[in-house]
Steps between C-alpha positions, in 0.01 A plus 500: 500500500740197463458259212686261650366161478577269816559119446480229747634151482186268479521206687573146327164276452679232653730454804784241455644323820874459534400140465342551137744733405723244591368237278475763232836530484570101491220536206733713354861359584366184241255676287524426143648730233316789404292526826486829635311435780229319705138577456195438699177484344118386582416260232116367508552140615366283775133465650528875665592700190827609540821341576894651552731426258912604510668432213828619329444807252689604192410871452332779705202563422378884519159455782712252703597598838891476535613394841876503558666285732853466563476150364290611149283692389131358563157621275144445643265472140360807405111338478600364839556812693151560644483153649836519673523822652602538853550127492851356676678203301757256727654174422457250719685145527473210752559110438177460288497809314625797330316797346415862479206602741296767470311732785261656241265745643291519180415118525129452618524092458742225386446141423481205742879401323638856509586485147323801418287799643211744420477887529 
């Protein structure tokens, strides 16, 4: 009988575009001293609950989920996780805009503005 214990790699809550990873790294390439990182979290804001929110990060935090990209090293929030997983992140620009968009299967609603969304 082996005791061998058998690990597989478990799959990241989150898939990053090369688009977002993209921006991540221009994040990065002017972040501000002592940032570490970009971090995505799922603050309660807006009409629908929950809204997405990247902002530079200072330290790693031990229930985050570290994402590295060539660019930097992205976290997703700990408390987050459960409403992002299997969701896809892109950035997206045209002449009007420019933002991170998120295909989030866990989403059952958003508001009429698409500032935030409810699980």
């Amino acid at each position: 009988m082996s005791t061998e214990t058998k690990t597989r790699a478990r799959p990241a809550a989150l898939t990053l575009t090369p688009s977002a990873e993209a921006r991540i790294a221009a994040l990065m390439s002017r972040a501000p001293e002592g940032a570490v990182g970009v971090k995505l979290s799922t603050p309660r804001r807006g009409c629908s609950g929950l809204a997405y929110s990247v902002d530079y990060v200072s330290e790693e935090k031990p229930f985050d989920e570290k994402i590295v990209t060539p660019g930097g090293t992205f976290y997703v929030d700990g408390a987050s996780i459960l409403y992002l997983i299997g969701s896809r992140m892109d950035w997206k620009e045209d002449d009007f805009t420019a933002g991170f968009v998120f295909e989030n299967p866990n989403a059952k609603g958003a508001c009429g503005c698409g500032e935030s969304f409810t699980v």
